[in-house]
C-alpha positions in Angstrom: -1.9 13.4 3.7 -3.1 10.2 5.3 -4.9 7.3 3.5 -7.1 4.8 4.1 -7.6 1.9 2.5 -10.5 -0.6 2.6 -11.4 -3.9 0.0 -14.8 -3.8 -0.6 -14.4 -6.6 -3.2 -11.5 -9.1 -3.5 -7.9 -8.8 -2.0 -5.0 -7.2 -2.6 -1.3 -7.9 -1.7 -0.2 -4.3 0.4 3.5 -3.2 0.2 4.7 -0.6 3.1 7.5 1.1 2.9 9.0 3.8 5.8 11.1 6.6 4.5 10.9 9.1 6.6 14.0 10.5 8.5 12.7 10.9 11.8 10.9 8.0 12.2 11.8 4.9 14.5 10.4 2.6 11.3 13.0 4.1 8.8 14.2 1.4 6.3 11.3 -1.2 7.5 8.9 -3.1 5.2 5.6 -4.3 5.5 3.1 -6.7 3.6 -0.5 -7.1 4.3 -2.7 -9.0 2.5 -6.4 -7.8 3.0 -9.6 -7.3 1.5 -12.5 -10.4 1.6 -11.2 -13.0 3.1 -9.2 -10.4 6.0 -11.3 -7.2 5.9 -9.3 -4.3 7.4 -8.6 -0.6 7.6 -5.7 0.3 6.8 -4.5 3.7 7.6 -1.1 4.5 6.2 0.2 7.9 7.4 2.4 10.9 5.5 5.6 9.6 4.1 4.9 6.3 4.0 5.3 4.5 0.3 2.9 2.1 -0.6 1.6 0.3 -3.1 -0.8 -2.8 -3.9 -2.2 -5.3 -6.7 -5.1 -7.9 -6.7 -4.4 -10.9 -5.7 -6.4 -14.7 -6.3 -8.9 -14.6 -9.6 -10.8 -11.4 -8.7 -10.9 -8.0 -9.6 -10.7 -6.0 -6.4 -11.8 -2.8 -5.6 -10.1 -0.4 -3.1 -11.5 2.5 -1.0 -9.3 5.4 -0.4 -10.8 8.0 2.0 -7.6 10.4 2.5 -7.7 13.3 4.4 -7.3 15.5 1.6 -8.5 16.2 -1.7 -6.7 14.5 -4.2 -4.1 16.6 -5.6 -2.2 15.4 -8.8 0.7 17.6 -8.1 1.4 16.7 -4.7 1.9 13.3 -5.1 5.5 11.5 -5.9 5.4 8.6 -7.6 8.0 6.0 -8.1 8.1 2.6 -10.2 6.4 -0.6 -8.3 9.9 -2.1 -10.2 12.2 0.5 -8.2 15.4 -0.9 -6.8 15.7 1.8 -3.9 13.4 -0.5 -1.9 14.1 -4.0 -3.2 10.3 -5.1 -3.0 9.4 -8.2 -4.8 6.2 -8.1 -6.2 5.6 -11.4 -7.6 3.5 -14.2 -5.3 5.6 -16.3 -3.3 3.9 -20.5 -2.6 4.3 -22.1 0.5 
């Protein structure tokens, strides 16, 4: 399935990750920081991981218009904490 995320409220910190065998992207990384202050659509296709928190003193509120219903059993999840990808979540200053 596709997804497509939009911030209606707030911002959130974005984490892309390619894993998919065939693609030229394999192995790559990608942060976006959207919502309020940078409204976007994202559009993040099959196979890619992703994940995302709020970011600043807000709640944020995220829009996910897939192209699919949402099936429980068809999604893999893994931990935001997972070493395979070496993602850092915390905030970084400067």
């Amino acid at each position: 399935m596709t997804l497509n995320y939009a911030v209606v409220v707030g911002m959130i910190k974005l984490a892309l990750y390619d894993d998919w065998e065939d693609s030229p992207t394999k192995g790559e990384l990608q942060e976006l920081f959207i919502g309020q202050e940078n409204y976007q659509l994202v559009r993040i296709p099959p196979y890619v991981w992703n994940g995302f928190k709020a970011v600043g003193n807000r709640m944020a509120i995220v829009a996910n218009c897939s192209t699919l219903p949402h099936d429980p059993g068809e999604i893999v999840r893994m931990s935001p904490f997972d070493s395979s990808i070496g993602y850092d979540w915390g905030m970084k200053q400067g």
